[in-house]
Every structure is written in structure tokens, then in C-alpha cells.
N, C-alpha and C positions, 0 to 999 in steps of 0.2 A: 504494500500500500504506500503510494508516495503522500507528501503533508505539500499542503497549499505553500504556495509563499509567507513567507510570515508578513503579517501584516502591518505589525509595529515597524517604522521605517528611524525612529529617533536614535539618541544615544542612548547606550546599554545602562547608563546611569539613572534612568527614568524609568527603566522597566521594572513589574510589578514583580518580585519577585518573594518569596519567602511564606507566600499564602496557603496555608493548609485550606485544602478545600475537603471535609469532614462530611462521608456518610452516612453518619449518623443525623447529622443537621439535613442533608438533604432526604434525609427517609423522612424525620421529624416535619420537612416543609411542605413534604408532598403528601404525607400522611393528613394533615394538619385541612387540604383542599377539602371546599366544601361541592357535595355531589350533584347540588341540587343544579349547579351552576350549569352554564352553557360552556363546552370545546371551543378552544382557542382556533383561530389559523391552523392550526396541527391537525385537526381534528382529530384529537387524544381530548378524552372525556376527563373530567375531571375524577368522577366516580372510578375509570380503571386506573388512574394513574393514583391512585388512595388504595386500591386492591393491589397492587404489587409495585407500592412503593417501594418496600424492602427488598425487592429485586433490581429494582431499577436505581437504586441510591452508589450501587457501588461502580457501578458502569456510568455513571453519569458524574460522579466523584472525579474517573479515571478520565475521562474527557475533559471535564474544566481543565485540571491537575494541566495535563496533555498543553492543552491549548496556552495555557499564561505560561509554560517552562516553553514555549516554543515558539509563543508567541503570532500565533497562527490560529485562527478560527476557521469553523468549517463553512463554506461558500455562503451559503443558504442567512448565516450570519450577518454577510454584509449589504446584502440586500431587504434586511428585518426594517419593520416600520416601528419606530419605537416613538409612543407620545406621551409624554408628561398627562397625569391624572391628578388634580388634587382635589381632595375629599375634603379638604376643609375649610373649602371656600362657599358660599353660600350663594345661592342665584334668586 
């Protein structure tokens, strides 16, 4: 399997390094989804992904891990729409 380019282009003084990324925390966060919710983009339910959180925590662990030591994400990453939510603002 080859890895993308990495995508971090700076100096190596700036990269995240040293971050334990804990399977236990990510079983804990994925546990944690509430079922009733609706599938993201992924179309992964939130209901299955609370049914074999504990499987999926340590493979998911090993990819972040993967991804900040090398500094490379997987494609699909940098085309993600990511938009600010804030809850506690009032309308």
C-alpha cells in the first residue's frame, strides 16, 4: 500500500507530534453517539457505529496514530466540508 503525499508542507518544527491518540477514548466517543440520530455523509448510522464501537476504536486509533506520525491524510480528507456549529448562540 503506498501513503498519499504528506500533506503538511511546513517546517518539521511545527508538526504535531507526541499525541497519543487512545482507544479507549475513541470507543468511549463512539460509544457515547446517540442512535436516534440521523448518518452523516458516511452513511455509517450512528446506532452501528455504538454496536461495534469496541471494534472499530482500535483501527481507527491506528489510522489517526498513522496519519499525524506521517503527516498525510487519506484523500477523501481533503476534500471534507467542515463548518463551524455553534450551539450557543441564540436566533
Amino acid at each position: 500500500m503506498t501513503l498519499p503525499k504528506p500533506y503538511f508542507t511546513g517546517d518539521t518544527s511545527q508538526r504535531l507530534c507526541d499525541i497519543n491518540v487512545d482507544a479507549t477514548i475513541i470507543a468511549n466517543k463512539l460509544h457515547a453517539l446517540r442512535p436516534d440520530k440521523a448518518a452523516g455523509d458516511d452513511n455509517l448510522s450512528p446506532r452501528l457505529l455504538k454496536v461495534i464501537s469496541t471494534e472499530l476504536a482500535t483501527p481507527l486509533s491506528l489510522i489517526f496514530s498513522n496519519s499525524l506520525d506521517t503527516s498525510c491524510v487519506p484523500s477523501d480528507w481533503h476534500t471534507a466540508i467542515v463548518s463551524p456549529h455553534d450551539i450557543g448562540s441564540e436566533k
